[in-house]
FIMITOR-802935 format. One line per field, with one value per residue: residue number from 0; chain; x, y, z of N, C-alpha, C in turn. Coordinates in nm, 2 decimals, decimal comma. Layout:
lumpa = c(NUM	...)
roza = c(A	...)
n.X = c(X	...)
n.Y = c(Y	...)
n.Z = c(Z	...)
ca.X = c(X	...)
ca.Y = c(Y	...)
ca.Z = c(Z	...)
c.X = c(X	...)
c.Y = c(Y	...)
c.Z = c(Z	...)
end
This chain:
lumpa = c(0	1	2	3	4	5	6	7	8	9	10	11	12	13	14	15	16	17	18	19	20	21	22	23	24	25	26	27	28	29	30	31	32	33	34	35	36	37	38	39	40	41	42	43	44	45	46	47	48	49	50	51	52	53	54	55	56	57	58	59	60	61	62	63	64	65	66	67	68	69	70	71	72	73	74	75	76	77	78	79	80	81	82	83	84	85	86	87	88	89	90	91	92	93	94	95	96	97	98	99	100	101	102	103	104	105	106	107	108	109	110	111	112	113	114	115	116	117	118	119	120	121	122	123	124	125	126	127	128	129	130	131	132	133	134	135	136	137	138	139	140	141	142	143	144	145	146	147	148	149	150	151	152	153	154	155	156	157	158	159	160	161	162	163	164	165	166	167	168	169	170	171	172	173	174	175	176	177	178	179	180	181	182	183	184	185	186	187	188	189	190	191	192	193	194	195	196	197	198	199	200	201	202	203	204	205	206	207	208	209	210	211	212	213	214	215	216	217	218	219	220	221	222	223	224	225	226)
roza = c(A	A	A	A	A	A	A	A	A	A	A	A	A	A	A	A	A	A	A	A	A	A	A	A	A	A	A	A	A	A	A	A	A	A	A	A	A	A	A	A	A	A	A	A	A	A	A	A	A	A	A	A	A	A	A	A	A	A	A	A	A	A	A	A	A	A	A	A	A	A	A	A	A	A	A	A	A	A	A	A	A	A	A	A	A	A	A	A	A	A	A	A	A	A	A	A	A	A	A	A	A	A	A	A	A	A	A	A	A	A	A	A	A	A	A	A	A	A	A	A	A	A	A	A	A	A	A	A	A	A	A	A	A	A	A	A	A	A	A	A	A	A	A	A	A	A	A	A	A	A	A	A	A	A	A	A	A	A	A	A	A	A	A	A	A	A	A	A	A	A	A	A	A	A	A	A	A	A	A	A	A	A	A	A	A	A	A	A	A	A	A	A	A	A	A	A	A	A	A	A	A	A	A	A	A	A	A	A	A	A	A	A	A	A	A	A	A	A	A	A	A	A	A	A	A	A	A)
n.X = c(-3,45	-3,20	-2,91	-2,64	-2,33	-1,98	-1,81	-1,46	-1,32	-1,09	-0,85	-0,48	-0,30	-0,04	0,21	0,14	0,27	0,15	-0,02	-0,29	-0,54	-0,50	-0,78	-0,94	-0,82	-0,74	-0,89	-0,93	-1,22	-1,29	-1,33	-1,11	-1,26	-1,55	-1,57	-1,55	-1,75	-2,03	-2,04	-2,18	-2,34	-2,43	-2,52	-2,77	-2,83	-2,72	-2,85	-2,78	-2,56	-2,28	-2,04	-1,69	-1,52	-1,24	-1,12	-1,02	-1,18	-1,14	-1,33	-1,51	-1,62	-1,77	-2,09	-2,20	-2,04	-2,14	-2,42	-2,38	-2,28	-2,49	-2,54	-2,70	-2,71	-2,60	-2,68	-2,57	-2,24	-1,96	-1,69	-1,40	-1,09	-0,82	-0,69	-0,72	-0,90	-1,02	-1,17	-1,39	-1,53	-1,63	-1,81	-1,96	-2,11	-2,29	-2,46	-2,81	-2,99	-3,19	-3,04	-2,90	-2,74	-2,33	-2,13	-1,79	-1,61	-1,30	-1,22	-1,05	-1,04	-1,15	-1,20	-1,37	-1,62	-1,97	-2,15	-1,95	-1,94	-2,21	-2,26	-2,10	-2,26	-2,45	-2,38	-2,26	-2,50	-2,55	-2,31	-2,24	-2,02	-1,74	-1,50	-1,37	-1,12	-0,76	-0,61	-0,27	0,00	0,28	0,60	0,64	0,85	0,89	1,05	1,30	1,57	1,69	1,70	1,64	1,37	1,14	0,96	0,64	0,33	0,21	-0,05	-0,19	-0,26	-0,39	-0,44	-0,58	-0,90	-1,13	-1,44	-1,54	-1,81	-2,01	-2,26	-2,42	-2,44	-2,24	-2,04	-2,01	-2,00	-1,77	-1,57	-1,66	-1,51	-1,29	-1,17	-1,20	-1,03	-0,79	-0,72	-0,58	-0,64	-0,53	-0,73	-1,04	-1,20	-1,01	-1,10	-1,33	-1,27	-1,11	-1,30	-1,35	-1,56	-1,60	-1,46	-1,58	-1,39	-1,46	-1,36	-1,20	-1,08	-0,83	-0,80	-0,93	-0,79	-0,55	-0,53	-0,23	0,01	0,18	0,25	0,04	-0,18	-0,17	-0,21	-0,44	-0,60	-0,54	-0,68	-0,95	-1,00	-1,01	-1,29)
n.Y = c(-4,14	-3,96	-3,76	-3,68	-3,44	-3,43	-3,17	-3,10	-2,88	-2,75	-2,74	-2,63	-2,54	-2,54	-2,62	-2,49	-2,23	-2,00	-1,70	-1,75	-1,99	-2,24	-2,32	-2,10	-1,94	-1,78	-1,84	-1,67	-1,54	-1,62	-1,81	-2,14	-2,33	-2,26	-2,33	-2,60	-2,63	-2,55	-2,79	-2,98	-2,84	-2,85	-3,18	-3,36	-3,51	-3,50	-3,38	-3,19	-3,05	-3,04	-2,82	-2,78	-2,64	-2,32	-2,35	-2,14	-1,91	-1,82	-1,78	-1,55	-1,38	-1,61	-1,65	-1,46	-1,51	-1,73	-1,68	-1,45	-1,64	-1,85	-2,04	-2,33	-2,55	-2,58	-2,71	-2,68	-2,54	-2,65	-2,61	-2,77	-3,02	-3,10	-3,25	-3,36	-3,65	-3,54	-3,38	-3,43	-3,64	-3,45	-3,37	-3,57	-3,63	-3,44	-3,49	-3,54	-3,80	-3,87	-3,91	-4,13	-4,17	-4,10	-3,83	-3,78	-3,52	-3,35	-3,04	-2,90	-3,03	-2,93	-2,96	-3,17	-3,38	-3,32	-3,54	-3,75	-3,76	-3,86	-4,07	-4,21	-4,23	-4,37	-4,62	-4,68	-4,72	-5,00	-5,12	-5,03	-4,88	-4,69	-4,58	-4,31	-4,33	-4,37	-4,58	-4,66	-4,55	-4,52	-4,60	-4,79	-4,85	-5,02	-4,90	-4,85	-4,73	-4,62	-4,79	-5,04	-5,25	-5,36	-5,42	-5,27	-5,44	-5,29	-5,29	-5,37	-5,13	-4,81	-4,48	-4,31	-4,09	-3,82	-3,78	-4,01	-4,24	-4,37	-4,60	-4,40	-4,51	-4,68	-4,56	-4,37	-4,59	-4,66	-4,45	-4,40	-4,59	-4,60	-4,42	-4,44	-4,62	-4,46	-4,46	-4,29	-4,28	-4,32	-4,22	-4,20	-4,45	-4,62	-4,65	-4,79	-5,01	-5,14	-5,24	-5,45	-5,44	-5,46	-5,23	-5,04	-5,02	-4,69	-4,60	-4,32	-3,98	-3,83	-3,51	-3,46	-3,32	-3,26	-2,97	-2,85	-2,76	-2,48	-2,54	-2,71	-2,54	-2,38	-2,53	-2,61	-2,39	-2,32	-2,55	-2,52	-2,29	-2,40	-2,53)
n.Z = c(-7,73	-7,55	-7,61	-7,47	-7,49	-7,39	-7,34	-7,25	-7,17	-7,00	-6,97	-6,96	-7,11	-7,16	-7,36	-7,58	-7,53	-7,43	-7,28	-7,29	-7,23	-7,47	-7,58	-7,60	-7,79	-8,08	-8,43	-8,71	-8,64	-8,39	-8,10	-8,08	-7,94	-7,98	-8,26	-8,26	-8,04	-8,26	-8,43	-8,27	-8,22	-8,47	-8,50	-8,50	-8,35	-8,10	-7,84	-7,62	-7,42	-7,22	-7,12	-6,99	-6,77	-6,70	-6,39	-6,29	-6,36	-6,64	-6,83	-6,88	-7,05	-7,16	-7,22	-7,39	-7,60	-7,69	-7,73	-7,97	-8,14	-8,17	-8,02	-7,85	-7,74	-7,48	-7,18	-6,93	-6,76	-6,59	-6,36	-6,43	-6,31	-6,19	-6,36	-6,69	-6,66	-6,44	-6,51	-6,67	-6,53	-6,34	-6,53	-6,63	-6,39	-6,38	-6,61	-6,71	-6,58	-6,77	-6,97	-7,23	-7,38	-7,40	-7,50	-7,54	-7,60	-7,75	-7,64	-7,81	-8,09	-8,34	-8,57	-8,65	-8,77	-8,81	-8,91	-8,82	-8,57	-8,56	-8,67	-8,45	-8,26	-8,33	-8,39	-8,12	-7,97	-8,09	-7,95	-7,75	-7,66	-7,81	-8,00	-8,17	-8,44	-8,63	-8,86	-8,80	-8,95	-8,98	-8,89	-8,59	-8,29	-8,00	-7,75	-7,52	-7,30	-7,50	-7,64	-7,92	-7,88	-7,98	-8,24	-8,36	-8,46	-8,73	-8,83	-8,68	-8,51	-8,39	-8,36	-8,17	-8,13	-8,09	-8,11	-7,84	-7,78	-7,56	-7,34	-7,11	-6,85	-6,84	-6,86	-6,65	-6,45	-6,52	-6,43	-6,23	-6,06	-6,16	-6,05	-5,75	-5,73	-5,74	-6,02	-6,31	-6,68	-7,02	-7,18	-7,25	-7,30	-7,22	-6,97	-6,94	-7,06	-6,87	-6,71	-6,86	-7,06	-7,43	-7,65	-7,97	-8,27	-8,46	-8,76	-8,84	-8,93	-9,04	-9,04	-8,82	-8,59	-8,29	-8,15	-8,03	-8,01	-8,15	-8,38	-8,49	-8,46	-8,70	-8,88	-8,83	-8,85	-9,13	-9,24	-9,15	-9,33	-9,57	-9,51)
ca.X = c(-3,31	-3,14	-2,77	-2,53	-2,22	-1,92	-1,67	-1,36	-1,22	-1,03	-0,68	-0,43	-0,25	0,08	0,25	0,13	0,38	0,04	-0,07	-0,42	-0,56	-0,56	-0,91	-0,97	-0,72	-0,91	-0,88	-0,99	-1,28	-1,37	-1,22	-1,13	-1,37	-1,67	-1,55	-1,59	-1,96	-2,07	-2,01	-2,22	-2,46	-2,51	-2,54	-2,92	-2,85	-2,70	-2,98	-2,75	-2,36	-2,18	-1,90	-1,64	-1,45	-1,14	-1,19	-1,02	-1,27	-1,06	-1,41	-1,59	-1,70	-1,86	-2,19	-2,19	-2,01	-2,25	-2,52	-2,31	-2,30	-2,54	-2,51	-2,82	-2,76	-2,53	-2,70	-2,48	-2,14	-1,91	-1,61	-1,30	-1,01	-0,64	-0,66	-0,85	-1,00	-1,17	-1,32	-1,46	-1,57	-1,75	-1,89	-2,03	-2,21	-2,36	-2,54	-2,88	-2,99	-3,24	-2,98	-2,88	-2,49	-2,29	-2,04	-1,70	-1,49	-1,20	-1,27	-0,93	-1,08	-1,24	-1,25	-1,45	-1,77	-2,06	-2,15	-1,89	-2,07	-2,38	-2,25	-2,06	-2,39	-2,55	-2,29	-2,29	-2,64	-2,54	-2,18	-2,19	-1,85	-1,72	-1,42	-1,31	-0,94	-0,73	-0,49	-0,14	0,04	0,41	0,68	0,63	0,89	0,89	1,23	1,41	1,72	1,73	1,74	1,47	1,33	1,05	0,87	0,55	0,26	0,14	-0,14	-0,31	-0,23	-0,47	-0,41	-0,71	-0,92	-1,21	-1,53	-1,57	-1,92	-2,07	-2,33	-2,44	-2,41	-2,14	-1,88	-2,04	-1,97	-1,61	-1,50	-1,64	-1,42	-1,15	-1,17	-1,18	-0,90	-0,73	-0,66	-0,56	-0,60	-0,48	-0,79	-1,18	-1,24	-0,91	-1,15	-1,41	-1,16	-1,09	-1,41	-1,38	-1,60	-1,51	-1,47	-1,56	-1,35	-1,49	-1,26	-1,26	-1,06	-0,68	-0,80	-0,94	-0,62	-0,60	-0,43	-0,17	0,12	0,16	0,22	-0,12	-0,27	-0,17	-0,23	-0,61	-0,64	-0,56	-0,83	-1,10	-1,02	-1,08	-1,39)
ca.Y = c(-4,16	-3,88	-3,78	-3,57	-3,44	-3,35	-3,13	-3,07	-2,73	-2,63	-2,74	-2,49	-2,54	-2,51	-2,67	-2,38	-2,10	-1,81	-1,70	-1,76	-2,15	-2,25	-2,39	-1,96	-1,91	-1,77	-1,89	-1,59	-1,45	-1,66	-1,87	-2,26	-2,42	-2,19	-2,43	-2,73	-2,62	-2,52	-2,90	-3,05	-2,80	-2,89	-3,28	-3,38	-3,63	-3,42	-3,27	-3,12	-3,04	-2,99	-2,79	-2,78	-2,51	-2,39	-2,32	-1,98	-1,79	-1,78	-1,79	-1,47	-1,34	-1,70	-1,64	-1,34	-1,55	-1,81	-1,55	-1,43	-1,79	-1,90	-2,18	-2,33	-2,66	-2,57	-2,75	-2,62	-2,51	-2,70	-2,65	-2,87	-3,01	-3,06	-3,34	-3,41	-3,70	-3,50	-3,27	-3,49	-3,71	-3,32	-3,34	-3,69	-3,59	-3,35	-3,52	-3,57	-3,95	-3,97	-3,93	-4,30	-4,22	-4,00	-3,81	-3,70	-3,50	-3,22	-2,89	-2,85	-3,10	-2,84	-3,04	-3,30	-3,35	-3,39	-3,68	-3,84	-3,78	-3,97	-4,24	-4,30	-4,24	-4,48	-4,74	-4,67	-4,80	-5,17	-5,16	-4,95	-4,81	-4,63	-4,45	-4,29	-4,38	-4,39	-4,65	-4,61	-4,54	-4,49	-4,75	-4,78	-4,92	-5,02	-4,88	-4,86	-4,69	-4,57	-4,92	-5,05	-5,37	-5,43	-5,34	-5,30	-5,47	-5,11	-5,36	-5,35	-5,00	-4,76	-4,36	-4,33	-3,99	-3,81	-3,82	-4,15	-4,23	-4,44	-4,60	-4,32	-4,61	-4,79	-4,49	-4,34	-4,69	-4,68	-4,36	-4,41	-4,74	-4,58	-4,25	-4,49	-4,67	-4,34	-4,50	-4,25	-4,32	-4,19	-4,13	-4,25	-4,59	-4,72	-4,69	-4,87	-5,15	-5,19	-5,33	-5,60	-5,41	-5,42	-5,10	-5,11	-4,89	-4,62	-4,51	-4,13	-3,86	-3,75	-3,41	-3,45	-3,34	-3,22	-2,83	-2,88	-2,73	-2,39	-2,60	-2,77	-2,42	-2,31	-2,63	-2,60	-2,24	-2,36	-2,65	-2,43	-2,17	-2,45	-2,60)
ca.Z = c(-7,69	-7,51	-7,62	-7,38	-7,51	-7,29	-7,38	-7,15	-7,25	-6,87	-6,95	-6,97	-7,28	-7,16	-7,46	-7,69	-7,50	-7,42	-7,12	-7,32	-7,28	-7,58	-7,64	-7,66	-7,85	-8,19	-8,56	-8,75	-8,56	-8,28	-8,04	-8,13	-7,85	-8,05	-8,38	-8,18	-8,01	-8,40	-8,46	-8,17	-8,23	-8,60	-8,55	-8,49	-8,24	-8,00	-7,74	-7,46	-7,45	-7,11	-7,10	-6,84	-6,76	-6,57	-6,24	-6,28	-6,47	-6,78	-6,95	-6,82	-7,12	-7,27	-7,24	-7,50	-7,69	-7,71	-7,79	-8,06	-8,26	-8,19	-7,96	-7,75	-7,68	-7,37	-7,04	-6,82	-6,74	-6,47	-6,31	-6,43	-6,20	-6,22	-6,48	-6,77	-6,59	-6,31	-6,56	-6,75	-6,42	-6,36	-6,64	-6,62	-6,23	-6,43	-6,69	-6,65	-6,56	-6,81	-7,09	-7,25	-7,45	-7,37	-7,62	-7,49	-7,76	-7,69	-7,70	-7,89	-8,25	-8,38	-8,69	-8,62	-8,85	-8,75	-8,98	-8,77	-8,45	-8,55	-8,66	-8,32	-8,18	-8,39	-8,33	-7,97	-7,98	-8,09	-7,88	-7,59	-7,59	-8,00	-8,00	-8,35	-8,46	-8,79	-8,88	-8,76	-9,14	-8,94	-8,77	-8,49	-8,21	-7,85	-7,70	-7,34	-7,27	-7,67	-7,77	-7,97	-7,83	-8,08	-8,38	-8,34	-8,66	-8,71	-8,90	-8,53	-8,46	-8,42	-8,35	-8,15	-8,13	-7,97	-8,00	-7,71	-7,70	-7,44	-7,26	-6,99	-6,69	-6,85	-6,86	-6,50	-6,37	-6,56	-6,40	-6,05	-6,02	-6,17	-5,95	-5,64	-5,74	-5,84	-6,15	-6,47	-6,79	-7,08	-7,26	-7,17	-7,31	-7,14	-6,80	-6,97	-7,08	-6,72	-6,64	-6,96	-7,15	-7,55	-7,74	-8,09	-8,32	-8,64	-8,86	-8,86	-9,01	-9,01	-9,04	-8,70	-8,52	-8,19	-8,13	-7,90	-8,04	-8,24	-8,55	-8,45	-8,48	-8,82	-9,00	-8,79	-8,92	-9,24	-9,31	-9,07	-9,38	-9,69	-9,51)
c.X = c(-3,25	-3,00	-2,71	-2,38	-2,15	-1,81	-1,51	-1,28	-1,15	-0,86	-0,63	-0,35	-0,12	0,20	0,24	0,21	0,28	0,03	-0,22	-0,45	-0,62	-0,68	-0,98	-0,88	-0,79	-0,77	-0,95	-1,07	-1,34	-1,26	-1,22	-1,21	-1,53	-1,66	-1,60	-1,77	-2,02	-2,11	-2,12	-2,36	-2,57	-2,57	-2,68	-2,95	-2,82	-2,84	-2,92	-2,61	-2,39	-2,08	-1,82	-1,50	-1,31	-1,17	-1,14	-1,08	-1,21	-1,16	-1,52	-1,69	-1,81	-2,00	-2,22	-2,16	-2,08	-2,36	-2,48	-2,34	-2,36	-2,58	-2,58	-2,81	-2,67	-2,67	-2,68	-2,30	-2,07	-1,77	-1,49	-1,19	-0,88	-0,65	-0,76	-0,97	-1,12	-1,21	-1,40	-1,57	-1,69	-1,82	-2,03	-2,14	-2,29	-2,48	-2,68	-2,92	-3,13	-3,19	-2,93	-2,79	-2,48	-2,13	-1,94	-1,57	-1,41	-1,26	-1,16	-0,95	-1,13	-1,30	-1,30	-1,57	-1,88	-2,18	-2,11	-1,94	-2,17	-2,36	-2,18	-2,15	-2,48	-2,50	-2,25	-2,40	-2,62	-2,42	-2,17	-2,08	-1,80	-1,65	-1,38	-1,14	-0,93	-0,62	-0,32	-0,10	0,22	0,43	0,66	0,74	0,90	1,03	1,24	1,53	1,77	1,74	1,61	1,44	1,25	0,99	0,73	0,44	0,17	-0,02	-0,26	-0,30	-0,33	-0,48	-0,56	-0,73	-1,04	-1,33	-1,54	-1,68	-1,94	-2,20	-2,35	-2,36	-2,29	-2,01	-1,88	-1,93	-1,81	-1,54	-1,51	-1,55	-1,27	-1,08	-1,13	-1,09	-0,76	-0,64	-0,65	-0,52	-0,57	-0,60	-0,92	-1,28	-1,18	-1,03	-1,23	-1,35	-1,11	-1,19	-1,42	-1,49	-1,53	-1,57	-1,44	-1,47	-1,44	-1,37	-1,33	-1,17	-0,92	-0,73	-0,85	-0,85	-0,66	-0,50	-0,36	-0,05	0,11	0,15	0,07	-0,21	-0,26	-0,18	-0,44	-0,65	-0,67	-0,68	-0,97	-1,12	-1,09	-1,25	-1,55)
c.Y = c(-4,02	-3,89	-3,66	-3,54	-3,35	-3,27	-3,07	-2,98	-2,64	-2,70	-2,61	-2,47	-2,54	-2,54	-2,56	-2,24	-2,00	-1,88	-1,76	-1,90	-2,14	-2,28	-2,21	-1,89	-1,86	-1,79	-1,83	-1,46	-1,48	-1,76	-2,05	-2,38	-2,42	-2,33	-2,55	-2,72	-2,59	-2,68	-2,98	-2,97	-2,84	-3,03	-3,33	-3,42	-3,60	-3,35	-3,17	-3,16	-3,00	-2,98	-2,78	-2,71	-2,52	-2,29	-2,16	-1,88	-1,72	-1,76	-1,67	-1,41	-1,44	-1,68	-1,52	-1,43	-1,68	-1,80	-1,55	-1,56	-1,87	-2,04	-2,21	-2,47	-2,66	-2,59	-2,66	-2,65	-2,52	-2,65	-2,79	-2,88	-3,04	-3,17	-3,37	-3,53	-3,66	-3,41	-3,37	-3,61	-3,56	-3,33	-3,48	-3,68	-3,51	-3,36	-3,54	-3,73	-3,99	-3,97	-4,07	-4,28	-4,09	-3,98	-3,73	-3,68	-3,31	-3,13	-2,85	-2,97	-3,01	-2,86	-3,13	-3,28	-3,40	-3,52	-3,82	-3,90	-3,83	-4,02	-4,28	-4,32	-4,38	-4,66	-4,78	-4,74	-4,98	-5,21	-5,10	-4,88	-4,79	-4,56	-4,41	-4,29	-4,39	-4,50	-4,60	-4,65	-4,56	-4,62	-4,73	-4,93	-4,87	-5,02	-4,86	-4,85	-4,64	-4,67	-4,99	-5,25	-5,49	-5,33	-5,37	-5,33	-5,34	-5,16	-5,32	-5,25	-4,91	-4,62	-4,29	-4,14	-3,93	-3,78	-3,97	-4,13	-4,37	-4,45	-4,55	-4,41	-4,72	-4,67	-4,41	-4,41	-4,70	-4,60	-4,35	-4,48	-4,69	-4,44	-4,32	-4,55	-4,58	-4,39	-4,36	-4,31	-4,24	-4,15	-4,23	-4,41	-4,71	-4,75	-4,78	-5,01	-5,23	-5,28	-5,43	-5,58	-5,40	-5,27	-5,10	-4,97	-4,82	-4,55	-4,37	-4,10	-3,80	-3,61	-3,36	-3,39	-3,23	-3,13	-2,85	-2,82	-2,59	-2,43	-2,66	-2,66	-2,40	-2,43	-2,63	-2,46	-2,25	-2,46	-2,60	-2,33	-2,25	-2,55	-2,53)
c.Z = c(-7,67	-7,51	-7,49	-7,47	-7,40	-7,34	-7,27	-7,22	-7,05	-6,88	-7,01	-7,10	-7,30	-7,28	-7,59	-7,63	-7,51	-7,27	-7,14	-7,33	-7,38	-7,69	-7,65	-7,70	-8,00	-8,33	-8,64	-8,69	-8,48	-8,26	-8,10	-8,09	-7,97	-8,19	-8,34	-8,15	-8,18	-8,43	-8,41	-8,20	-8,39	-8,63	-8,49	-8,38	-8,13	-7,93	-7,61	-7,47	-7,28	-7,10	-6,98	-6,89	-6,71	-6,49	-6,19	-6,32	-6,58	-6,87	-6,92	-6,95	-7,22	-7,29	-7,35	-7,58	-7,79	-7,75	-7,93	-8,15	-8,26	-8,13	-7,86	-7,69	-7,55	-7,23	-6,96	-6,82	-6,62	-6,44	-6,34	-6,30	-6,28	-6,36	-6,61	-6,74	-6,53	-6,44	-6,64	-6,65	-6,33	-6,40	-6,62	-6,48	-6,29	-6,54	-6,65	-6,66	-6,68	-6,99	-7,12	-7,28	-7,40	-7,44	-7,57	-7,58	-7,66	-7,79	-7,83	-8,05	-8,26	-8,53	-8,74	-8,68	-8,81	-8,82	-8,83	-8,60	-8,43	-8,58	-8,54	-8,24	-8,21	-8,37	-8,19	-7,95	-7,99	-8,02	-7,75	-7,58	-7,79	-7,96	-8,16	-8,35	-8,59	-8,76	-8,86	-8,94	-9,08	-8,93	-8,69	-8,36	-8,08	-7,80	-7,56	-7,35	-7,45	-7,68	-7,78	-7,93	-7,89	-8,16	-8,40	-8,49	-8,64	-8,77	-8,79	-8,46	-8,50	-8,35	-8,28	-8,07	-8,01	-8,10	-7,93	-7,72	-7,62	-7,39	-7,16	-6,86	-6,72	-6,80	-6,71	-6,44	-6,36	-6,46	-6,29	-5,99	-6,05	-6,08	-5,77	-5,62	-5,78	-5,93	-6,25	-6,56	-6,91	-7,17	-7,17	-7,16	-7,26	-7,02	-6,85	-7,01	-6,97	-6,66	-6,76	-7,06	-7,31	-7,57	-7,86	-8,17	-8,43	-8,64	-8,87	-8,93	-8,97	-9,00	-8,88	-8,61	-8,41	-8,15	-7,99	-7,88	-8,16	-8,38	-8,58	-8,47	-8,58	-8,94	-8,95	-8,90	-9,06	-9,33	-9,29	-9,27	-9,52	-9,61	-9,51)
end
């Protein structure tokens, strides 16, 4: 069984106020992508990462950097486009066809374990489609015009994260159909839901969290430093 992982690190970060996208944004002494590849590279099951870039050459010095820590299971290096879809729809052209799942986690979790990674692999295997998610703990209401409409059973709520794995030809299939229909979704398993496939959930990890916001950086910094 051949795994793929994808990582989409070419958004720009705008949300974090730098000129620098924040997926090389650094957390001590390397950038927060590097955190993330460490992860992919430590889990067994992994055979081959494809990263995807941005199309400006924000990443000139990666390969050094990859040297540097060590990091071999890099495939190849694509070209992202304006949305997280198309890079990740790069990425997926890119795989090679005689990989079987395929593992698509943001460059920007950097805390993601790699325990957690083989079990979605593993569970991938008997479901085809595994996203990792935590229990929604909040209230949660459905509002319009500031007025609240409904209260949603947070019971069936579910805070849903990354890694996505997939059957190679299921999530292909998802994203060609959804590319032709220029559907967006908001994350990767929605496209797969489109075609009536289920998606089973694993519980993962609040610590997981995804840098998006400078507060998002110094609580990352923080756990990177006790782990």
């Amino acid at each position: 069984m051949k795994v793929t992982a994808i990582i989409p690190a070419a958004g720009t970060g705008k949300r974090m106020g730098t000129n620098v996208h924040k997926q090389f944004l650094r957390i001590g002494d390397k950038p927060i992508l590097f955190y993330t590849l460490e992860k992919f590279e430590a889990c067994p099951l992994i055979d081959a990462v494809i990263l995807v870039l941005p199309r400006n050459g924000a990443y000139h010095p990666l390969q050094e950097l990859l040297e540097k820590y060590n990091i071999h299971k890099i495939q190849c290096m694509v070209a992202g486009g304006e949305q997280r879809q198309d890079s990740v729809y790069a990425g997926l052209q890119a795989v090679d066809s005689s990989s079987e799942i395929v593992v698509i986690h943001d460059a920007v979790r950097p805390l993601i374990r790699p325990e957690l990674i083989e079990q979605s692999i593993r569970q991938c295997q008997a479901f085809g489609a595994v996203v990792v998610a935590v229990p929604v703990t909040a209230t949660i209401k459905k509002v319009q015009n500031t007025l609240v409409v409904e209260t949603l059973d947070r019971r069936q709520l579910w805070e849903i994260q990354t890694p996505q794995t997939f059957n190679y030809q299921l999530i292909l299939q998802a994203y060609r159909q959804a590319m032709e229909e220029e559907f967006y979704g908001t994350d990767d398993a929605m496209l797969v839901e489109r075609l009536g496939h289920e998606v089973k959930i694993l519980q993962g990890d609040r610590y997981n969290l995804k840098i998006t916001t400078p507060d998002d950086l110094i609580i990352a910094e923080c756990l990177l430093r006790r782990s």
